[in-house]
N, CA, C and O of each residue as an XYZ file, in Angstrom:
428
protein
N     123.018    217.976    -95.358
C     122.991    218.079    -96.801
C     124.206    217.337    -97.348
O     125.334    217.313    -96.856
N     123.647    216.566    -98.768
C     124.953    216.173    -98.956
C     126.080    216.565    -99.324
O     126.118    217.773    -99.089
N     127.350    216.112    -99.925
C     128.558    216.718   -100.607
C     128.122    217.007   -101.978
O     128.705    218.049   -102.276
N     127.402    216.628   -102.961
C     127.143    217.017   -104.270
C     126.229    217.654   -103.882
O     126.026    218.434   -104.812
N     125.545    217.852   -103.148
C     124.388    219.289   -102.827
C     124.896    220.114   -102.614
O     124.706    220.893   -103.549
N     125.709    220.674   -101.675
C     126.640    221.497   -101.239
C     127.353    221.634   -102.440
O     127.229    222.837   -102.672
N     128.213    221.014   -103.605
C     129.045    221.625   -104.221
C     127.948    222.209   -105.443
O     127.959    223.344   -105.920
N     127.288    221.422   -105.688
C     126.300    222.426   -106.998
C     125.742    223.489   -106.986
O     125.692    224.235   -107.964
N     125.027    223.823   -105.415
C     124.786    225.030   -104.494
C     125.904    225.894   -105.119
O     125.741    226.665   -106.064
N     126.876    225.698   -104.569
C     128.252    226.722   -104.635
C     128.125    227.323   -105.961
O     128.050    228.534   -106.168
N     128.102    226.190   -107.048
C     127.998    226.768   -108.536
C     127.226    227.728   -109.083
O     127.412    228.650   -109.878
N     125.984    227.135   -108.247
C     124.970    227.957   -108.683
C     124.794    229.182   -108.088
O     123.843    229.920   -108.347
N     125.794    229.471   -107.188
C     125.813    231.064   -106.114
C     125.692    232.033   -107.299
O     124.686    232.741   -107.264
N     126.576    232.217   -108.410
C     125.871    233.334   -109.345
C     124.520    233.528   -109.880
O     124.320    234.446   -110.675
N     123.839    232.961   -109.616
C     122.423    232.974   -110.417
C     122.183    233.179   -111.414
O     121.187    233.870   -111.630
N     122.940    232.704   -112.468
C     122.617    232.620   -113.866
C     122.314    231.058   -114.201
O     122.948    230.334   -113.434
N     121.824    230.614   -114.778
C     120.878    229.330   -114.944
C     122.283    228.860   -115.842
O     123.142    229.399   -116.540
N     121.800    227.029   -115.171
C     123.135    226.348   -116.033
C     122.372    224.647   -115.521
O     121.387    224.348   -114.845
N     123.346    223.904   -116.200
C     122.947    222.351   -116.113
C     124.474    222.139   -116.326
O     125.335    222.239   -115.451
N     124.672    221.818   -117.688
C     125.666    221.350   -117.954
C     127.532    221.730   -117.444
O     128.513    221.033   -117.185
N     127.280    223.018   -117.500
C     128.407    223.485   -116.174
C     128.145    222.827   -114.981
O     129.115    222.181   -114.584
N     127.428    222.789   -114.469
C     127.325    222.145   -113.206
C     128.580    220.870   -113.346
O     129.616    220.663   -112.714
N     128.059    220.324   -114.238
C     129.070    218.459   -114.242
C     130.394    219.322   -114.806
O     131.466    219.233   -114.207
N     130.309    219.812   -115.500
C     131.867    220.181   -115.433
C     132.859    220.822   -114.112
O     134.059    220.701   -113.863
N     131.784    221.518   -113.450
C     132.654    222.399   -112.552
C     132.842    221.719   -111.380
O     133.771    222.036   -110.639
N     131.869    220.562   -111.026
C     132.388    219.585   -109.833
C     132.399    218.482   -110.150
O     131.836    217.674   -109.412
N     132.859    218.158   -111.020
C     133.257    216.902   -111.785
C     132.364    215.922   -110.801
O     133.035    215.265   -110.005
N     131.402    215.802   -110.771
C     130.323    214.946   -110.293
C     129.680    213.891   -111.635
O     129.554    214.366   -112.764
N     129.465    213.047   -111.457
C     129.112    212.197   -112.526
C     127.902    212.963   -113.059
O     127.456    213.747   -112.222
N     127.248    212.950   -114.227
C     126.244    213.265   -114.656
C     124.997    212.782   -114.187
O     124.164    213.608   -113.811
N     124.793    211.818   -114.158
C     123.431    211.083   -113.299
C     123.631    211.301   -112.099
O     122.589    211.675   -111.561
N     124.829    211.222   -111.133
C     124.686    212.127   -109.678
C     123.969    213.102   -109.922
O     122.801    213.172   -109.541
N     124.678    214.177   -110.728
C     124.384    215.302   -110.996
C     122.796    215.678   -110.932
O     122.279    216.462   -110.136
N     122.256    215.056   -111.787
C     120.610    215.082   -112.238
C     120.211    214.662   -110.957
O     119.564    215.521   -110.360
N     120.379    213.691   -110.394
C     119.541    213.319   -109.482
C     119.878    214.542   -108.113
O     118.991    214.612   -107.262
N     120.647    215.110   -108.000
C     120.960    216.314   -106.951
C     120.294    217.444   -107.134
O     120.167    218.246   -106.208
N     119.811    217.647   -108.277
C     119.676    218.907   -109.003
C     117.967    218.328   -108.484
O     117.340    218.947   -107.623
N     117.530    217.352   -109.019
C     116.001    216.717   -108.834
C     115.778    217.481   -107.242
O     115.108    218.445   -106.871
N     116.736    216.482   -106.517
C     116.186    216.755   -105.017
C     116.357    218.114   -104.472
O     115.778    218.711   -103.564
N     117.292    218.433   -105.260
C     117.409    220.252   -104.630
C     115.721    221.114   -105.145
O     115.011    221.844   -104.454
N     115.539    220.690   -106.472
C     114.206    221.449   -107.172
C     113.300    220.806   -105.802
O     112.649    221.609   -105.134
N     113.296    219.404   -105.446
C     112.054    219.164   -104.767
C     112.161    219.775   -103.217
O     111.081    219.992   -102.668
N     112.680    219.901   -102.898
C     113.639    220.239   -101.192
C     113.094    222.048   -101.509
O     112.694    222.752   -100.581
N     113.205    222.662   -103.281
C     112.651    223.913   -102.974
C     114.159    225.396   -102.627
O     114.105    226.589   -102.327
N     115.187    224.509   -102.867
C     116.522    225.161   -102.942
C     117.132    225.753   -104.439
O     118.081    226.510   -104.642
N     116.362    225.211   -105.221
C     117.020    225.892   -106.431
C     115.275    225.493   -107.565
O     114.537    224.507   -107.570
N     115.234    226.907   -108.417
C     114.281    226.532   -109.451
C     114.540    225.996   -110.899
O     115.652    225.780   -111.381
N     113.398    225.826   -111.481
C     114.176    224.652   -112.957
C     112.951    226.021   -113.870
O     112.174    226.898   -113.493
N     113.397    225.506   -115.086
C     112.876    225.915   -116.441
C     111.400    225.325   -115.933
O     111.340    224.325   -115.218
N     110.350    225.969   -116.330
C     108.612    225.617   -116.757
C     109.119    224.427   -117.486
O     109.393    223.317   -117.030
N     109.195    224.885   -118.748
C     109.256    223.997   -120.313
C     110.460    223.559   -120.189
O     111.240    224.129   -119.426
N     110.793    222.577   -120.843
C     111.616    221.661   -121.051
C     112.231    222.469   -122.484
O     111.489    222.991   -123.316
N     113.348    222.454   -122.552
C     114.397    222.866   -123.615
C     114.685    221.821   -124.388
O     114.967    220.823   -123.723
N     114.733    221.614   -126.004
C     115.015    220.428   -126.494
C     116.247    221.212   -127.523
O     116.204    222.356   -127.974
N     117.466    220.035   -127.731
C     118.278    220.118   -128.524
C     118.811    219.462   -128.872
O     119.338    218.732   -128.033
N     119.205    219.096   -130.784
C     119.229    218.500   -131.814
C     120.721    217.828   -131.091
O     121.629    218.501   -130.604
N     120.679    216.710   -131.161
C     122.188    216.364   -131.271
C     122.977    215.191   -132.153
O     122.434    214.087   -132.104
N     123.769    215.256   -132.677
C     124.770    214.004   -133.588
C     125.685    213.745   -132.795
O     126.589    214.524   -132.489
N     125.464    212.102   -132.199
C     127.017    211.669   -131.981
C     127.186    210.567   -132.405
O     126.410    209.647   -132.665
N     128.704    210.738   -132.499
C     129.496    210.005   -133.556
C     129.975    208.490   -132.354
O     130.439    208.591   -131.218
N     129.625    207.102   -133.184
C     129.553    206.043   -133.187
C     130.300    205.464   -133.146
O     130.326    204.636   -132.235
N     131.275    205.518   -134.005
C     133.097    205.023   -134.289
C     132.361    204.991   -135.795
O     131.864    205.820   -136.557
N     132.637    203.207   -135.765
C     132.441    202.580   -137.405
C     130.715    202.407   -137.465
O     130.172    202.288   -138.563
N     129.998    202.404   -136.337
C     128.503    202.376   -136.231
C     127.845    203.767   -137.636
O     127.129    203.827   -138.636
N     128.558    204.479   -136.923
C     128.372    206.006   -138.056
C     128.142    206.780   -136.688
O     128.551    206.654   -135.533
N     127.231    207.704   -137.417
C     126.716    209.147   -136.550
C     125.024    208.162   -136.467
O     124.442    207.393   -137.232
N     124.748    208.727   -135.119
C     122.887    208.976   -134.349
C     122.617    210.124   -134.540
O     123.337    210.937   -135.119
N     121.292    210.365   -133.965
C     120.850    211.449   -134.101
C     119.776    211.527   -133.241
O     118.902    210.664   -133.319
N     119.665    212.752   -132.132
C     118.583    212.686   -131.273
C     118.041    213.870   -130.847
O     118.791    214.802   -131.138
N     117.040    214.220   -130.274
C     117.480    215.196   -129.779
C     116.543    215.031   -128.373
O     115.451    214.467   -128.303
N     117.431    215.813   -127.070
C     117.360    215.645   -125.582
C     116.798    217.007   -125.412
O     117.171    218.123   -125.772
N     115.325    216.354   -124.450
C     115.332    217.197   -124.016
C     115.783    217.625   -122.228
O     115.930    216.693   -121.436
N     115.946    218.942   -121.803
C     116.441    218.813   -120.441
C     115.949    220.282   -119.798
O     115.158    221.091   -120.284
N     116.677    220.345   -118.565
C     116.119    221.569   -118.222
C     116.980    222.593   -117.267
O     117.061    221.898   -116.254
N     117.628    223.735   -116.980
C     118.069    225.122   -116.374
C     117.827    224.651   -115.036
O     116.886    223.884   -114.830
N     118.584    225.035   -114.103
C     118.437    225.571   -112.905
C     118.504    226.663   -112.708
O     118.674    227.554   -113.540
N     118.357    226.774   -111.376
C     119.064    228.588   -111.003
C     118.399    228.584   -109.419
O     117.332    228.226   -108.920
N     119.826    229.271   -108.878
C     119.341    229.142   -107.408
C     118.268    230.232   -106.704
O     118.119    231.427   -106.959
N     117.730    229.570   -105.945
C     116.447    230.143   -105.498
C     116.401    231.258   -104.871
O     116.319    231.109   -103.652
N     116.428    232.611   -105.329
C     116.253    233.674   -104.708
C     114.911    233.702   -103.544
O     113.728    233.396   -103.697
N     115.663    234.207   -102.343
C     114.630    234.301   -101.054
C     113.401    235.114   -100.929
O     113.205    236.322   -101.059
N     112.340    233.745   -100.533
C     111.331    234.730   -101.034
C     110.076    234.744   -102.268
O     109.067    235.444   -102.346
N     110.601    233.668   -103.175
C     110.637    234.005   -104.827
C     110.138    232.593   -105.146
O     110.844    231.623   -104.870
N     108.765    232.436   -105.804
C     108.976    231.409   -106.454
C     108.624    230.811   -107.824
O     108.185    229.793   -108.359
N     109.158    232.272   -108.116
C     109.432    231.784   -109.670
C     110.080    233.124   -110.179
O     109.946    234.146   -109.506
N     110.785    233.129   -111.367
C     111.332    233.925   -111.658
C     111.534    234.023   -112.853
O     111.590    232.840   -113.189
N     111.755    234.888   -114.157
C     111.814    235.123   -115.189
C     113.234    235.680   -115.647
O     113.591    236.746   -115.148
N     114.159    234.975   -116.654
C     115.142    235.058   -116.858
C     115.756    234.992   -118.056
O     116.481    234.000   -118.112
N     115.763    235.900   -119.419
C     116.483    235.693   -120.450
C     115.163    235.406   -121.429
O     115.155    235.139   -122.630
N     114.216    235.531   -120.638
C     112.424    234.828   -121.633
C     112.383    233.579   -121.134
O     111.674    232.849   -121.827
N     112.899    233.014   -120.139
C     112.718    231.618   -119.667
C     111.944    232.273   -118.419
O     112.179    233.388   -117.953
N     110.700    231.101   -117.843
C     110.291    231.299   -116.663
C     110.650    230.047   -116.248
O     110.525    228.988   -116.863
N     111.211    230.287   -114.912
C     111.731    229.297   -113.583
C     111.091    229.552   -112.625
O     110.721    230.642   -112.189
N     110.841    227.921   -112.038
C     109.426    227.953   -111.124
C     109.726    226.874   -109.983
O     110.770    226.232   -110.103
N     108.788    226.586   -108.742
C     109.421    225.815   -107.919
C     109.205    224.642   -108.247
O     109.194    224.410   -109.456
N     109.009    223.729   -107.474
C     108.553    222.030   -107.791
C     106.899    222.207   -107.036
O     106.400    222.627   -105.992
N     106.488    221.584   -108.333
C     105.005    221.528   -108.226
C     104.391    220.367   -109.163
O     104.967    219.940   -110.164
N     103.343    219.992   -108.771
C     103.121    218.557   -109.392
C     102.706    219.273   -111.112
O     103.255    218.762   -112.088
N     101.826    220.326   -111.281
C     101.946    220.657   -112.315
C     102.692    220.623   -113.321
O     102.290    220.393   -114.461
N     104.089    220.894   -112.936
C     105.431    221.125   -113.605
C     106.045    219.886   -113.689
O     106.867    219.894   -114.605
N     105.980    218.775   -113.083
C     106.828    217.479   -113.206
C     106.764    217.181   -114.973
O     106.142    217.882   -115.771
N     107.371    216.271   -115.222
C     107.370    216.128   -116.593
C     106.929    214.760   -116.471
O     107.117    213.938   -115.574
N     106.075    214.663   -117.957
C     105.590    213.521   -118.203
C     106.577    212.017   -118.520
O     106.172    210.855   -118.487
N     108.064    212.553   -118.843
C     108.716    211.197   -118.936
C     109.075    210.802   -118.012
O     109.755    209.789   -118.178
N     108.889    211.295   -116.390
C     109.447    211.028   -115.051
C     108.690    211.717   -114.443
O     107.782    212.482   -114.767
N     109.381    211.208   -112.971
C     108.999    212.291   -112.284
C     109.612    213.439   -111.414
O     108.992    213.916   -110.463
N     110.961    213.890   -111.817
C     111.354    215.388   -111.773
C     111.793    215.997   -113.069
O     112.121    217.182   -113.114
């Protein structure tokens, strides 16, 4: 397994669902990040959100001005043994299944 598999694992030992902590807490690049998180969901080591979460965002440009977008993304949470899927906070988390891939990619 690799070194950014192994350290996001670690993060995720509490089992409370996260993404964006993740890049903060092992200062792993962000696109590492995603793509670790991908292969862990597909490998079947950690589950993701069903639905995709979307949120509004403004960032600021310099002299361009402010954008405006909004991303959508999705929760992990490590895979309790046994389990494959789980319900958390009103979110359901599920394994990797072709059902569940998302239509702008494919994890």
């Amino acid at each position: 397994m690799g070194q950014s598999r192994k350290q996001i694992l670690s993060v995720l030992g509490d089992h409370k669902p996260k993404l964006r902590e993740i890049v903060k807490a092992t200062r792993i690049s962000r696109s590492a990040t995603y793509n670790a998180l991908a292969a862990c969901w597909k490998k079947g080591l950690v589950l993701r959100t069903k639905k995709s979460i979307y949120e509004f965002e403004k960032i600021f440009k310099g002299r361009a001005g402010m954008t405006q977008t909004t991303r959508p993304y999705h929760l992990y949470v490590l895979r309790p043994e046994g389990t494959d899927s789980v319900n958390i906070n009103g979110r359901e988390f599920v394994k990797c299944a072709k059902e569940f891939l998302d239509v702008r990619g494919e994890a």
